[in-house]
LUMNU-502081 format. One record per residue (C-alpha): residue in one letter; residue number from 1; x, y, z negated. Coordinates in nm, 2 decimals. Each point is the difference from the previous one (the first is absolute). Example, Ala and Ser with C-alpha at 12.3 -4.5 7.8 and 13.67 -1.06 7.14 Angstrom:
<atoms>
+------+-----+--------+--------+--------+
: type : seq :      u :      v :      w :
+------+-----+--------+--------+--------+
:    A :   1 :   1.23 :  -0.45 :  -0.78 :
:    S :   2 :   0.14 :   0.34 :   0.07 :
+------+-----+--------+--------+--------+
</atoms>
This chain:
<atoms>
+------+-----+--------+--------+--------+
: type : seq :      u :      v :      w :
+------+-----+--------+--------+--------+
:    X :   1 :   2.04 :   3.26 :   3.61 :
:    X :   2 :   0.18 :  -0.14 :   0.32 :
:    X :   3 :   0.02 :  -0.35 :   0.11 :
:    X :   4 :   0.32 :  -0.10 :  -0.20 :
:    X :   5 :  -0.15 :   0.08 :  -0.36 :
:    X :   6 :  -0.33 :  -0.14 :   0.08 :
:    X :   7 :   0.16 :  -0.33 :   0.12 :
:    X :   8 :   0.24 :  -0.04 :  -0.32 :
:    X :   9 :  -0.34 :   0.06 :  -0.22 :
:    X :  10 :  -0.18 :  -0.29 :   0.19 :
:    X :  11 :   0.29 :  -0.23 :  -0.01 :
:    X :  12 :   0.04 :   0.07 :  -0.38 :
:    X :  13 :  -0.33 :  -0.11 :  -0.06 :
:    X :  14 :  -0.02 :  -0.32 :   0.17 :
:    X :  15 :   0.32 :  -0.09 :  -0.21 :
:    X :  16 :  -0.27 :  -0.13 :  -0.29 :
:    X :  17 :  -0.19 :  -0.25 :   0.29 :
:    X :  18 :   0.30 :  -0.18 :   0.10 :
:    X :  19 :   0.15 :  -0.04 :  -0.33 :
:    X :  20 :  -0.20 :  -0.33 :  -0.14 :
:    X :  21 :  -0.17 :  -0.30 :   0.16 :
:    X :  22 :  -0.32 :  -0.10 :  -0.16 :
:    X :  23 :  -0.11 :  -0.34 :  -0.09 :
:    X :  24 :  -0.32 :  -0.15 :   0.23 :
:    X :  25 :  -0.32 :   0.03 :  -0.17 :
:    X :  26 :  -0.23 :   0.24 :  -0.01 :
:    X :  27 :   0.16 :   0.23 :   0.23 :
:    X :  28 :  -0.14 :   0.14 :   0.32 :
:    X :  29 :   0.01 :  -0.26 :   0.27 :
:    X :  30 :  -0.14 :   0.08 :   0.37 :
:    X :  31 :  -0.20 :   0.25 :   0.15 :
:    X :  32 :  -0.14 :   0.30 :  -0.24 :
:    X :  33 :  -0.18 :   0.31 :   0.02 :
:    X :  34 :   0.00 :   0.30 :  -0.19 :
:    X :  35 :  -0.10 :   0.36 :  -0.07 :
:    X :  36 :   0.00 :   0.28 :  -0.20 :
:    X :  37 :  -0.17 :   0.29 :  -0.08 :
:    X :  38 :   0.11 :   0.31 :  -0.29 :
:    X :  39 :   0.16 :   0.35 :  -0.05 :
:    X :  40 :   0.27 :   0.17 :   0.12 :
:    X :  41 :   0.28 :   0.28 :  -0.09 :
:    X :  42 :   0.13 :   0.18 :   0.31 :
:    X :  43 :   0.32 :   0.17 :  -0.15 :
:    X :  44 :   0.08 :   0.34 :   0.04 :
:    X :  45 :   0.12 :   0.07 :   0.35 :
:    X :  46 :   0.24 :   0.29 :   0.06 :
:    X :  47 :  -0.05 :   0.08 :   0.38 :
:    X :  48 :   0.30 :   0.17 :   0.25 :
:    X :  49 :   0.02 :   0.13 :   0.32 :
:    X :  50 :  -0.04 :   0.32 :   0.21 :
:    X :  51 :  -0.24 :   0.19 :   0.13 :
:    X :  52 :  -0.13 :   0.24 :   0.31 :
:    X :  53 :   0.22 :   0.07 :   0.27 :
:    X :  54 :   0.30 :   0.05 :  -0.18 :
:    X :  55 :  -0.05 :  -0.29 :  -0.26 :
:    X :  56 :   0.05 :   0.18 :  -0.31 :
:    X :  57 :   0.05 :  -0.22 :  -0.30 :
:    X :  58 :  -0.26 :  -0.09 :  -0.17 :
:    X :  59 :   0.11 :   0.10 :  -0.36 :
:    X :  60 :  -0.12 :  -0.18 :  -0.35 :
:    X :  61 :  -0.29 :  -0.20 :   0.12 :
:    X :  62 :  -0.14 :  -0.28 :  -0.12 :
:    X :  63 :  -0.34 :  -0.23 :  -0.04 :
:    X :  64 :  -0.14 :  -0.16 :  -0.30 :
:    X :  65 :  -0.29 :  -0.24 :   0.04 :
:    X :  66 :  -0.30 :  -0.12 :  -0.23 :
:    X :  67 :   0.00 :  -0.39 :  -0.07 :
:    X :  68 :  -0.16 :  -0.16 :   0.27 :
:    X :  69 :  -0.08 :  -0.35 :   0.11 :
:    X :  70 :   0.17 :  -0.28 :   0.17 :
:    X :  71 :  -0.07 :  -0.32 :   0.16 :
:    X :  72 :   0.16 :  -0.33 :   0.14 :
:    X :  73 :  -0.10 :  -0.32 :   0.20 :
:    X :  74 :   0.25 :  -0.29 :   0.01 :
:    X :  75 :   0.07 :  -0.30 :   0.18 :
:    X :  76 :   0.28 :  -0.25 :  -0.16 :
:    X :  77 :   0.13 :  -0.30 :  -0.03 :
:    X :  78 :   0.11 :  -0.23 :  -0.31 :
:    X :  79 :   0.26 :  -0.18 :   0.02 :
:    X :  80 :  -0.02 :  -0.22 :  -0.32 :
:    X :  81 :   0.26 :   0.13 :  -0.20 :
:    X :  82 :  -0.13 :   0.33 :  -0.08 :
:    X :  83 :   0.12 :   0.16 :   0.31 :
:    X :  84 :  -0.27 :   0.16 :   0.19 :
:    X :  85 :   0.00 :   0.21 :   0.32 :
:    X :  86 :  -0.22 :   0.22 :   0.16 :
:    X :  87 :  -0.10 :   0.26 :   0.24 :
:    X :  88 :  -0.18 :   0.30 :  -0.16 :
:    X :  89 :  -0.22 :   0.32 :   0.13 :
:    X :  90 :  -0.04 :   0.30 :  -0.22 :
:    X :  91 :  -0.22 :   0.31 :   0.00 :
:    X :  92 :   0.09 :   0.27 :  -0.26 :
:    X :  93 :  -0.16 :   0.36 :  -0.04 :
:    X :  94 :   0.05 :   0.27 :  -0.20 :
:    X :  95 :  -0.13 :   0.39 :  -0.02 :
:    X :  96 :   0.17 :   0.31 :  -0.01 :
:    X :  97 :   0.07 :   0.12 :  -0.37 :
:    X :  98 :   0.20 :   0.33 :   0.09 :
:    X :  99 :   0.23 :   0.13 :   0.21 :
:    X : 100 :   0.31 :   0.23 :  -0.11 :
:    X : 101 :   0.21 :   0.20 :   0.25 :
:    X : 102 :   0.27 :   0.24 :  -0.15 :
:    X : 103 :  -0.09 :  -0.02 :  -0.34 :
:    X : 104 :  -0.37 :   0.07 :   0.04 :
:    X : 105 :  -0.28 :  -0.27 :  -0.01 :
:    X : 106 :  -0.35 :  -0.04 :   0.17 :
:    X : 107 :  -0.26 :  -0.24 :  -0.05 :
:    X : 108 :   0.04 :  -0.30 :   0.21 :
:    X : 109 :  -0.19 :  -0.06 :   0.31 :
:    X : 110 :   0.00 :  -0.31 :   0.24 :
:    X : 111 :   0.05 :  -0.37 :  -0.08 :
:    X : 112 :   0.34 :  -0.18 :   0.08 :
:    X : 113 :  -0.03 :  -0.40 :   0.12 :
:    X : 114 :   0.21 :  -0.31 :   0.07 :
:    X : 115 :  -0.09 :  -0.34 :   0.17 :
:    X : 116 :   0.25 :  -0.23 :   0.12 :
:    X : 117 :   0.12 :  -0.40 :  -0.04 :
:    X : 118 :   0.28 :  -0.21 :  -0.21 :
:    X : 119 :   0.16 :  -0.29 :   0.00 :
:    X : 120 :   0.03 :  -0.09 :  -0.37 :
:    X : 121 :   0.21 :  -0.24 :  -0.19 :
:    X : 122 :  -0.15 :  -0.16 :  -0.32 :
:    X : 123 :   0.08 :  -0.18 :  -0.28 :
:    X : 124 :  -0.24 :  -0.14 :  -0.27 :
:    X : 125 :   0.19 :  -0.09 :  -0.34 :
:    X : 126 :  -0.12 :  -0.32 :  -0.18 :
:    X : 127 :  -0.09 :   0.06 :  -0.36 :
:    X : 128 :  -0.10 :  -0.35 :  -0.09 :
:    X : 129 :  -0.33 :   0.06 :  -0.18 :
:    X : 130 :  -0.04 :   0.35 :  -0.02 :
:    X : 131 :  -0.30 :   0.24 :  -0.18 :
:    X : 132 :  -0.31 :  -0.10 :   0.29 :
:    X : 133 :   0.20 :  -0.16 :   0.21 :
:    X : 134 :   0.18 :   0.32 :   0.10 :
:    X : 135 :   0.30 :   0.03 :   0.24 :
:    X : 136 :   0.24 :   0.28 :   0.06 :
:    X : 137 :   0.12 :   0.04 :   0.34 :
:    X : 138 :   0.25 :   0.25 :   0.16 :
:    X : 139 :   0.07 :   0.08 :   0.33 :
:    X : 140 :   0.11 :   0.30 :   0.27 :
:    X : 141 :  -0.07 :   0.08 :   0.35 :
:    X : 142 :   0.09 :   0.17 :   0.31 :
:    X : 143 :  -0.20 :   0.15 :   0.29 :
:    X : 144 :  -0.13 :   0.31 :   0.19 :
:    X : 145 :  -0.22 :   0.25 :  -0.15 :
:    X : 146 :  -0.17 :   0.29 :   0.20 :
:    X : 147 :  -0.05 :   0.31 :  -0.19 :
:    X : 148 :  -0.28 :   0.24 :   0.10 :
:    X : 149 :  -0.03 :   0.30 :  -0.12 :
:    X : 150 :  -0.37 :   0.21 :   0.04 :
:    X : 151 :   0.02 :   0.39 :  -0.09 :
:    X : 152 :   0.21 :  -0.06 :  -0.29 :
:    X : 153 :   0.08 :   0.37 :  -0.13 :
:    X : 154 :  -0.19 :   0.28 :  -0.08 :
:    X : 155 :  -0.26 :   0.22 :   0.12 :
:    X : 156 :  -0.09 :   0.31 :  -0.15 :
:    X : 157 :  -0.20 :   0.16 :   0.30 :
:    X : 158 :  -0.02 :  -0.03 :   0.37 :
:    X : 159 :   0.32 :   0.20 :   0.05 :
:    X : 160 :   0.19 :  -0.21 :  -0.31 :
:    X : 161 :   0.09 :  -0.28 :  -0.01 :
:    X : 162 :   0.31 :  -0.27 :   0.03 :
:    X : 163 :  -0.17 :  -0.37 :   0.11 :
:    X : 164 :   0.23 :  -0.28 :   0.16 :
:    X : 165 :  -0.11 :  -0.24 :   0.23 :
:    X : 166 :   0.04 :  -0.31 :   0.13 :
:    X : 167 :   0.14 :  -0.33 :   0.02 :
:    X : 168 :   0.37 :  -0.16 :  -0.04 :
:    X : 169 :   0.11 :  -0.37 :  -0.06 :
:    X : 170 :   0.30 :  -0.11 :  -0.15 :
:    X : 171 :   0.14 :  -0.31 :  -0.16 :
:    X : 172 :  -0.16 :  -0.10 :  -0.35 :
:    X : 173 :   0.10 :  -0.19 :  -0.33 :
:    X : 174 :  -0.14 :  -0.10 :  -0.31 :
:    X : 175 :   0.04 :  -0.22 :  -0.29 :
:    X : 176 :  -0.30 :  -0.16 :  -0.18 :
:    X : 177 :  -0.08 :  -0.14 :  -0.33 :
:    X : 178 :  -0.31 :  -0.18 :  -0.10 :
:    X : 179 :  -0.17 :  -0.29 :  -0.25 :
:    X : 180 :  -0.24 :  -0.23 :   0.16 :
:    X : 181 :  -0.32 :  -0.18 :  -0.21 :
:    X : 182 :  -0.11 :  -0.31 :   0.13 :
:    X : 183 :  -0.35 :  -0.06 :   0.04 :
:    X : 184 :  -0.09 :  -0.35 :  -0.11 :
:    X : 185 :  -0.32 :  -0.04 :   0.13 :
:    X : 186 :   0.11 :   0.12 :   0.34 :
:    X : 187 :   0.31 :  -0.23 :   0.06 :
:    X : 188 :   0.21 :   0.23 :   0.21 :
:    X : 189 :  -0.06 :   0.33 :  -0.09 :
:    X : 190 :   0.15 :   0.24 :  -0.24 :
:    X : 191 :  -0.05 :   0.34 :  -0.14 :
:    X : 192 :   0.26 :   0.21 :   0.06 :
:    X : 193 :   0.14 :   0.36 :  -0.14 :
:    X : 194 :   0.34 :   0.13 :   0.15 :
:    X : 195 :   0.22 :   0.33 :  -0.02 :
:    X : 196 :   0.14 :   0.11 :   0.35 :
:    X : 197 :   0.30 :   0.30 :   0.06 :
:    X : 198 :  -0.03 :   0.03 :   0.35 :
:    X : 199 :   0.18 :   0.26 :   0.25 :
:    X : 200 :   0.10 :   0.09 :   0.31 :
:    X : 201 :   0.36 :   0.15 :   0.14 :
:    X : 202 :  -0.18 :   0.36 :   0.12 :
:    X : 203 :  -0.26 :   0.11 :   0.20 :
:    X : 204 :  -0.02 :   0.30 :   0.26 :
:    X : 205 :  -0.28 :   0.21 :   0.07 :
:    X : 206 :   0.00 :   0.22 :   0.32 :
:    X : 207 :  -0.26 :   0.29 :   0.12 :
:    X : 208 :  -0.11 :   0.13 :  -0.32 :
:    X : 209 :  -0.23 :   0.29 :   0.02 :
:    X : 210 :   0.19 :   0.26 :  -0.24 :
:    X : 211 :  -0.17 :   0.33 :  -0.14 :
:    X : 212 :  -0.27 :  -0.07 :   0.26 :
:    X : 213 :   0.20 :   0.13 :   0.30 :
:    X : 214 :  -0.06 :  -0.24 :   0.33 :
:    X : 215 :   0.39 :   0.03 :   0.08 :
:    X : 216 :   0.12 :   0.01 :  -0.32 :
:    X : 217 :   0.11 :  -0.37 :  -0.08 :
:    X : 218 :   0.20 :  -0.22 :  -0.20 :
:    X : 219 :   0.21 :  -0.34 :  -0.04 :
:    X : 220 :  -0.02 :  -0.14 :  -0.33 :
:    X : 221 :   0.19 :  -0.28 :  -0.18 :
:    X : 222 :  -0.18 :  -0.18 :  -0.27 :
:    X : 223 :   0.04 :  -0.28 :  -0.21 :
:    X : 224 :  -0.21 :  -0.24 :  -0.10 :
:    X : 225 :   0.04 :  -0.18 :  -0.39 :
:    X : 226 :  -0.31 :  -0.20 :  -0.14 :
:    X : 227 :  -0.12 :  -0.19 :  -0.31 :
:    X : 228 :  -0.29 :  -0.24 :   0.00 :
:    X : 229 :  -0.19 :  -0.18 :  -0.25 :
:    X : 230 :  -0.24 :  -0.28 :   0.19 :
:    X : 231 :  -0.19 :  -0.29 :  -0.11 :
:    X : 232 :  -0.12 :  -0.23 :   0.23 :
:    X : 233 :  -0.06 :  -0.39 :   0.08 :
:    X : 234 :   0.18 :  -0.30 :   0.18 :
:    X : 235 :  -0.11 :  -0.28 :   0.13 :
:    X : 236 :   0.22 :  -0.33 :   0.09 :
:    X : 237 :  -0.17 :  -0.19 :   0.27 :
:    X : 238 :   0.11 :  -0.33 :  -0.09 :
:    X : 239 :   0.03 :  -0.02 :  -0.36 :
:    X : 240 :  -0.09 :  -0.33 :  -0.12 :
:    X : 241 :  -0.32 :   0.02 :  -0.30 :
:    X : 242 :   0.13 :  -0.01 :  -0.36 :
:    X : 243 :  -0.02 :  -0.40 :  -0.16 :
:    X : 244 :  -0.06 :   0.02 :  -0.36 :
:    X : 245 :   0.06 :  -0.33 :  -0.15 :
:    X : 246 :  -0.27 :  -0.07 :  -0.24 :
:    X : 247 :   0.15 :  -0.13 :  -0.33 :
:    X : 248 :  -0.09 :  -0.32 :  -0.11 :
:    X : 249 :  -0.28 :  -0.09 :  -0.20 :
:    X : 250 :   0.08 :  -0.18 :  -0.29 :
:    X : 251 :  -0.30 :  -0.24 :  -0.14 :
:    X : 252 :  -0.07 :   0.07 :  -0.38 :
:    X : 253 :   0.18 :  -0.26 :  -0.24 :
:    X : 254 :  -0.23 :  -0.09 :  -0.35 :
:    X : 255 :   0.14 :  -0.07 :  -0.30 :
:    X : 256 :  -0.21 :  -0.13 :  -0.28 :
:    X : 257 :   0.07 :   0.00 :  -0.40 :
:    X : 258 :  -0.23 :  -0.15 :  -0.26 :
:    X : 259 :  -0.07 :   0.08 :  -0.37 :
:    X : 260 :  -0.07 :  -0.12 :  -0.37 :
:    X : 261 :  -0.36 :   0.09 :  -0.11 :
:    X : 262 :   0.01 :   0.34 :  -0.13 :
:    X : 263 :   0.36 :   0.05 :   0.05 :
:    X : 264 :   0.23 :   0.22 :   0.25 :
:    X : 265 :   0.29 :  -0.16 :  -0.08 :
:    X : 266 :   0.19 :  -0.14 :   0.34 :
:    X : 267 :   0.08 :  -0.40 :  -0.06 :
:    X : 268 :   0.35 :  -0.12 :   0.12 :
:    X : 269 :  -0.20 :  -0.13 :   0.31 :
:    X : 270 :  -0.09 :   0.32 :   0.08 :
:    X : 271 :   0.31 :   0.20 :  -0.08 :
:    X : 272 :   0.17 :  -0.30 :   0.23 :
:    X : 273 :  -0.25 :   0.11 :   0.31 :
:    X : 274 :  -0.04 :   0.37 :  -0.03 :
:    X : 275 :   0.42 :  -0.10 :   0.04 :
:    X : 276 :  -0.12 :  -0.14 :   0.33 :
:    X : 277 :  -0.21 :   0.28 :   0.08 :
:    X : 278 :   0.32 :   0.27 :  -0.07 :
:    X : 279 :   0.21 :  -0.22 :   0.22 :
:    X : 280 :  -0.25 :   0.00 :   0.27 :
:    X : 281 :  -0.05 :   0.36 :   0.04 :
:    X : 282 :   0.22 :  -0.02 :   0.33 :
:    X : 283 :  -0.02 :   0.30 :   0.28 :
:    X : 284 :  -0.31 :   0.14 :   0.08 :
:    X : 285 :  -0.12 :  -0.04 :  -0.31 :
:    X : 286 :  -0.14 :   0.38 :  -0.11 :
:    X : 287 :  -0.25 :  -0.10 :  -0.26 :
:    X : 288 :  -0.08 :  -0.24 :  -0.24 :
:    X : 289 :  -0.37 :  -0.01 :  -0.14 :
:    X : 290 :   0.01 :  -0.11 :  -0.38 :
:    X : 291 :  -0.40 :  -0.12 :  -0.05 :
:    X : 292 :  -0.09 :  -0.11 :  -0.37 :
:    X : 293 :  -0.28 :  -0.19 :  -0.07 :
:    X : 294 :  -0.20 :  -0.20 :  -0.29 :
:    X : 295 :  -0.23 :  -0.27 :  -0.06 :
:    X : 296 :  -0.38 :   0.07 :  -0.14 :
:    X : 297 :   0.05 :  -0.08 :  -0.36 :
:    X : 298 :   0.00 :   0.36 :  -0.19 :
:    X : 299 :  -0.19 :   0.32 :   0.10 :
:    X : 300 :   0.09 :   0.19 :   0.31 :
:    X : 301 :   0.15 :   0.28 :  -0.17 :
:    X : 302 :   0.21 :  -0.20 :  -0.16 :
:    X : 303 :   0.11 :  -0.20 :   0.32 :
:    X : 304 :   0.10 :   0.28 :   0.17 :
:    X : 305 :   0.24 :   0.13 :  -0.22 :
:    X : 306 :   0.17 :  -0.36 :  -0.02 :
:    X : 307 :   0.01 :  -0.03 :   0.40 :
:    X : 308 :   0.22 :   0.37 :   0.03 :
:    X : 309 :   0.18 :  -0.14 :  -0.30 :
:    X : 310 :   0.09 :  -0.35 :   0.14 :
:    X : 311 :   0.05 :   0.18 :   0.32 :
:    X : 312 :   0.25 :   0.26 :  -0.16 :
:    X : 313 :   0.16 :  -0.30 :  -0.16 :
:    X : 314 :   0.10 :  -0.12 :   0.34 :
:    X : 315 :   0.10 :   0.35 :   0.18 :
:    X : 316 :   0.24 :   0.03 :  -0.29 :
:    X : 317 :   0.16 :  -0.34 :   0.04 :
:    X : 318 :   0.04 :   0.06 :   0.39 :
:    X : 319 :   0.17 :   0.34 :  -0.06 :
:    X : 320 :   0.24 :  -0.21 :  -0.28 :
:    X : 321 :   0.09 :  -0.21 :   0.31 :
:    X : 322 :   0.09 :   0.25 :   0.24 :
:    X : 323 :  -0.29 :   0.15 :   0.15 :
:    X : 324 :  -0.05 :   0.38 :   0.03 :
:    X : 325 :  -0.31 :   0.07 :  -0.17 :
:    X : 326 :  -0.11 :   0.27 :   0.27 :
:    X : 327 :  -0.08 :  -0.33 :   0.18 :
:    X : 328 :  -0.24 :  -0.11 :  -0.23 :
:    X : 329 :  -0.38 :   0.10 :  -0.03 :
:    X : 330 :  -0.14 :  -0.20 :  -0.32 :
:    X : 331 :  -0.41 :  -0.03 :   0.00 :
:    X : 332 :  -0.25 :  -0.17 :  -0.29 :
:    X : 333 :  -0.30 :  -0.13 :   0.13 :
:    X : 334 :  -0.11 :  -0.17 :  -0.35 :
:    X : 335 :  -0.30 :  -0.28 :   0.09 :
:    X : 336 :   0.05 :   0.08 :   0.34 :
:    X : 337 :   0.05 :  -0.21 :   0.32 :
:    X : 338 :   0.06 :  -0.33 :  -0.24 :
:    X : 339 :   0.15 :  -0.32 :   0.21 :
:    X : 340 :  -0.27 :  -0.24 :  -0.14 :
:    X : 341 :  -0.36 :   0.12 :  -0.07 :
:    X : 342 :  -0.11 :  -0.03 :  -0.34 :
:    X : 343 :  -0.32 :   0.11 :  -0.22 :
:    X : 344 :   0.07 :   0.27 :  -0.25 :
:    X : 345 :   0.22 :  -0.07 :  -0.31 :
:    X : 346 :   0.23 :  -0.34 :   0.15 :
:    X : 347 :   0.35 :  -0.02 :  -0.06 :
:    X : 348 :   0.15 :  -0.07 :   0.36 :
:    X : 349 :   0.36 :  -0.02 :   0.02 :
:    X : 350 :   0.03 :   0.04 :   0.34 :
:    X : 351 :  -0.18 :   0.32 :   0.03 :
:    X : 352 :   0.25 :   0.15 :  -0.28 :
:    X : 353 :   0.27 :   0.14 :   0.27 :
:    X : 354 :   0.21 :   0.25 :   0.14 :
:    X : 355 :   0.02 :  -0.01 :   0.42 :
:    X : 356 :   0.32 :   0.15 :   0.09 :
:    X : 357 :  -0.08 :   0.08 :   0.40 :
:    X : 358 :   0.36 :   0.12 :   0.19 :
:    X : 359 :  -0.10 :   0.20 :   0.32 :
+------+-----+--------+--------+--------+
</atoms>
């Protein structure tokens, strides 16, 4: 690929960093630092050139690479708005798969290499309040890339074998797409997991040993096409701790009811508070604790089964006025927790009651 290609690829795809400013927030303010480690596809590399004295064409050939691995190290700078930019150094290797030459193939020998640095332009794209906090970002770079090459080929004996050597730089591009993951324990750092297409605009490789003859050299062209899949981390120096604002607490409001002897029939008096209590719900209200109780006249089977009744009595005339009855829990506690102490068998009005407790 020559220069003119590989700079219309880059330019399209910084087109997507410029197009939008993002809001201040939570975006990337400052000094960072970042890196990230994964695999990586080396595409299939068709080589050219000449070789010996007479620099016959090489004819058909071609290297194809196992997945490898890759790794960056980043130094950037947020800007506040989701625009972030940074200097990068990579390190990428991959082994030889096979090598084909005029229709035939060999096994692959040799490992192929590339290290270099980027300046790349970000963009991190505000989603509000996305899934974990995630955010997209987008972004493309430009740079030089050295690509080594160590006894890529073949080598079927002493006396065959094709392996090209060396070392040749050339300028780089690459565009990048990732998600980051906030950490919120860690204020400042994020997980991050990114696709990169990164190439170069050709490499050539000079004094290749060819069919193991001293003399016999060659000068190849290659080209040099990757895709990477890293995850990594990131860490913003000066990202400020995360301030949770703790709701507020909201002191429990008591409403009381009272009731005939024997009965579980609400009174206007009470239909006109438990009106009070509805009205009252108010915000933060989440639960409302319906606790039915009796005095110590009858047995205490009895009692208890006129407390959840007197207590029903009152859930149902709070749902009548507007109340959702998930919000209600209703509870009998029959003899129970009375409000004035008496002996066994007394007829206390006061202790025949309903507590209606908002929380």
């Amino acid at each position: 690929m020559d220069v003119r290609k590989l700079a219309a690829v880059t330019l399209a795809a910084l087109v997507p960093v410029t197009v939008q400013a993002q809001t201040p927030g939570e975006a990337v303010s400052g000094l960072y630092l970042g890196a990230g480690l994964g695999g990586n596809s080396l595409l299939t590399t068709d080589v050219s050139g000449g070789y010996g004295a007479s620099r016959t064409a090489i004819i058909g050939a071609s290297s194809e690479f196992e997945w490898g691995y890759a790794g960056v190290l980043s130094l950037g700078w947020g800007f506040g708005n989701g625009l972030r930019a940074e200097i990068e150094g990579s390190y990428r290797q991959n082994s030889t798969k096979s090598y084909t030459e005029a229709g035939s193939q060999y096994s692959g020998y040799g490992a192929a290499s590339s290290y270099g640095a980027m300046l790349n332009v970000l963009y991190d794209i505000d989603l509000g309040e996305p899934l974990f906090g995630m955010t997209p970002y987008v972004g493309a770079g430009v740079g030089y890339i050295w690509h080594e090459y160590k006894d890529v080929g073949y080598r079927n004996s002493s006396a065959d074998y094709v392996l090209y050597n060396g070392t040749s730089g050339a300028i780089g591009g690459q565009a990048i797409a990732g998600l980051s993951f906030p950490v919120s324990a860690f204020p400042g750092l994020a997980f991050t997991a990114e696709y990169r297409f990164m190439m170069t605009a050709g490499h050539k490789l000079a004094s290749n040993p060819w069919d193991g003859g001293p003399n016999d050299t060659t000068d190849a062209k290659i080209d040099n096409y990757n895709h990477s899949i890293l995850v990594g981390l990131r860490y913003a120096f000066n990202a400020a701790p995360t301030v949770v604002s703790a709701a507020p607490i909201t002191a429990a409001r008591t409403y009381l009811v009272f009731f005939d002897w024997n009965k579980a029939d609400l009174t206007d008096r009470a239909k006109q508070i438990l009106g009070d209590a509805a009205s009252g719900r108010g915000q933060g209200v989440t639960r409302i604790e319906v606790n039915g109780y009796t005095d110590r006249s009858g047995s205490d089977h009895y009692n208890q089964g006129l407390s959840e009744r007197r207590a029903n009595a009152v859930a149902a005339e709070l749902v009548r006025r507007g109340v959702p009855r998930n919000e209600i829990v209703t509870r009998g506690f029959g003899e129970a927790n009375p409000l004035i102490p008496t002996a066994d068998g007394v007829r206390e009005p006061q202790n025949r009651r309903v507590e209606i407790i908002l929380r």
